[in-house]
N, C-alpha and C positions, 0 to 999 in steps of 0.2 A: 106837600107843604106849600103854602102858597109864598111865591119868591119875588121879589123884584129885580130886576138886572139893569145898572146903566153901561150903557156906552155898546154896538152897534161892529165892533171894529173884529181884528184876523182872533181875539179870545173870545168876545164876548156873546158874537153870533152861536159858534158851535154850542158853548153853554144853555142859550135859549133853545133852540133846538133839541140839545139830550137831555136837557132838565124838563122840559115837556113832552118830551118822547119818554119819559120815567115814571110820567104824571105827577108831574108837581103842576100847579097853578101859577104859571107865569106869568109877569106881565113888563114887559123890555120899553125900555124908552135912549132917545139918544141928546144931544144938541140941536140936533135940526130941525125934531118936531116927529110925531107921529107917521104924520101922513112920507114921510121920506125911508118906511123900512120895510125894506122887502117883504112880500106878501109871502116868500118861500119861508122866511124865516118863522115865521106864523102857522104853517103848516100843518105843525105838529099841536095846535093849540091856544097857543103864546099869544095874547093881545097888547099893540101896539097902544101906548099911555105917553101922556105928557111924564115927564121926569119928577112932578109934584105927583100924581096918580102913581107912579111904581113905588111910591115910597109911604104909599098908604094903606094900612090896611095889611101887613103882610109881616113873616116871621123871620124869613129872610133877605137883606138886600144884599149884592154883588157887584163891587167896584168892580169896573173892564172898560176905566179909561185913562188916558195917560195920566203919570204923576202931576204933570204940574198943573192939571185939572182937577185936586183932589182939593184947595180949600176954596174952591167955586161954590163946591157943594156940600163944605161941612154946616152952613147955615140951615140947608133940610134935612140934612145927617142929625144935626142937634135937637130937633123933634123926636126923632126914633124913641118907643119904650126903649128901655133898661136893656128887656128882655133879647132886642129883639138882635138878630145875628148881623151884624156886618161883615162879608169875605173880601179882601181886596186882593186883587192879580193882577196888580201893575207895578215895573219895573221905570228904575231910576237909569234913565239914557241921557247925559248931559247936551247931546247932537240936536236931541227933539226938546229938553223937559226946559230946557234952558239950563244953567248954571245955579245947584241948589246947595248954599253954602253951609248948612248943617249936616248932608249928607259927604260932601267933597271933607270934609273934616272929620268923617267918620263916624255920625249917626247913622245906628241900623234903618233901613229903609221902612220896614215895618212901623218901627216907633216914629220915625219922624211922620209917618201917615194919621198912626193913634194922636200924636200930638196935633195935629191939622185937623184932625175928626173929634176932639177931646173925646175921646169914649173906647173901650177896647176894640180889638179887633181879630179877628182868623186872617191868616194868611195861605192860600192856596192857588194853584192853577197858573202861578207866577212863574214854575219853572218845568214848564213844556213847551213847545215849539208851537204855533199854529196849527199847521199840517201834520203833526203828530197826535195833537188832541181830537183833530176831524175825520182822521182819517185812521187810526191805532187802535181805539179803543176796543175791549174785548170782554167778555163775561167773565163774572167774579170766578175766579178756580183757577183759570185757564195759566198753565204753570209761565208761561212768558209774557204777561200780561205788566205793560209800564205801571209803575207804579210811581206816586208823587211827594214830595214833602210837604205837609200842613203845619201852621206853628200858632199859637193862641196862648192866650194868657189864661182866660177864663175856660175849662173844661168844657161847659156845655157846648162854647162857640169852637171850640175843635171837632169836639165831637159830631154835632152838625155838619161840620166843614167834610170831616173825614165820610159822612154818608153822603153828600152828595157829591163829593170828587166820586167814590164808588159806582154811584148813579151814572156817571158819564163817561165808565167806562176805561176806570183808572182804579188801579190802588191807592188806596191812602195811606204812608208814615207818620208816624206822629213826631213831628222833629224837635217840639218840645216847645220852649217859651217864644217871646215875639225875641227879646233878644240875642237869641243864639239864632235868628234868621236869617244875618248875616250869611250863612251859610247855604241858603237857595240862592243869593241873590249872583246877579248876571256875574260872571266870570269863576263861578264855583263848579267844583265837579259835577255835581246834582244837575246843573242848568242845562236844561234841554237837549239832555244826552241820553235820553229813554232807557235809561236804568230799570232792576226787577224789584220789587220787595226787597228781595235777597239781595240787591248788589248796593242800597239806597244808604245803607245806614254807614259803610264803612265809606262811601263818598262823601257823608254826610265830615263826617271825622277827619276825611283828610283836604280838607278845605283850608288855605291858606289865606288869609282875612286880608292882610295886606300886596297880596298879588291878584286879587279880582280885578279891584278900576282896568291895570291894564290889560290882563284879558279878555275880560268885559269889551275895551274901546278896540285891541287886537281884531278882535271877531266881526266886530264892524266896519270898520275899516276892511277886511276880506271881502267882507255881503256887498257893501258899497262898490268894489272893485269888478267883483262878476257881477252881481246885478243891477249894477248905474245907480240906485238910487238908497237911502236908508229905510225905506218904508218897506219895499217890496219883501214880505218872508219868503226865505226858499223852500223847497220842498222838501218831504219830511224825510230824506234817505242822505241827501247831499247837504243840508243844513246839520244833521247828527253827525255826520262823520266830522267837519269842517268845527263842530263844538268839541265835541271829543278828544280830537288833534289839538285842541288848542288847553282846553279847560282839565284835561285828565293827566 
């Protein structure tokens, strides 16, 4: 499929990378400009594009950059055919995104994204860890193989969603609408706690809608504490245990 990917950061490299290691037709762009992306990242295929060039021409594009970057970019979003698949995978962190008062008052993060992009959207790849997604992935069969939640409104754009989470090396769930998305987002069982197929749907269920925030801000405030800073991800063995403990 030929894809576009914005945003350069700890989701959106590994994506360029397994989604042209898949063979899809990639083409990654960031804010800083072309000439500023790694040539490893490119590797596998992947041509580095201004952020107007990835969004052209292509069947799928993939949000992988923070929320409060998302209506920077619904003015090119609002070109997209009908047809064509928007996937976002970014999570709502009040530390970084700033203070977003529709979400603080209990809009699903998903929608409040559809509503910033007017158009539908798939929701995937939002709740796995960095170093889990880079370093985890496994071939389709293989019985302990993480597996992820996707949520979409529109069938085709799940379905899509759900082959190329597969492509990179993850199972897909279908967890159903955008709003019962609630349910991936940061301080739910699902979040970045490398769950199976088999173990996804009943986290999926015991997700408590009004105890995420503080979990969610819980888990950060830990990262922050051992690792000095909010940016830094930890690694993929020490970050799951330290989500699990807190989120399950």
């Amino acid at each position: 499929m030929k894809i576009g990917i914005l945003g350069t950061g700890h989701i959106g490299k590994t994506l360029v990378v397994r989604l042209s290691e898949a063979g899809h037709e990639v083409k990654v762009a960031n804010s800083r400009g072309p000439e500023t992306i790694d040539a490893e990242l490119l590797s596998a295929g992947a041509r580095a594009v201004t952020t107007e060039e990835a969004l052209a021409d292509v069947e799928v594009v993939i949000l992988s950059i923070p929320l409060n970057r998302i209506a920077g970019i619904a003015p090119l979003v609002a070109r997209l055919p009908d047809e064509t698949v928007v996937i976002d995978t970014s999570n709502y962190y009040p530390f970084r995104d700033t203070t977003i008062a529709a979400i603080e008052d209990g809009q699903v993060e998903s929608l409040w994204v559809a509503e910033q992009l007017g158009r539908p959207i798939a929701k995937a790849w939002n709740a796995i860890g960095s170093a889990s997604l880079a370093k985890k992935g496994k071939p389709a069969g293989t019985s302990d193989r993480i597996a992820i939640p996707v949520a979409a409104d529109r069938d085709r754009d799940g379905q899509i969603a759900m082959t190329l989470v597969n492509d990179t090396g993850l199972d897909a769930f279908d967890a159903g609408l955008l709003a019962d998305s609630w349910r991936q987002q940061p301080g739910a069982p699902v979040y970045c706690t490398d769950l199976t197929h088999a173990e996804i749907g009943a986290a999926l269920d015991a997700a408590e809608r009004d105890r995420l925030p503080k979990r969610r801000d819980l888990g950060v405030a830990v990262m922050q504490e051992r690792l000095g800073d909010g940016t830094t991800n930890p690694d993929e063995e020490w970050g799951v245990r330290l989500v699990r403990a807190i989120n399950m």
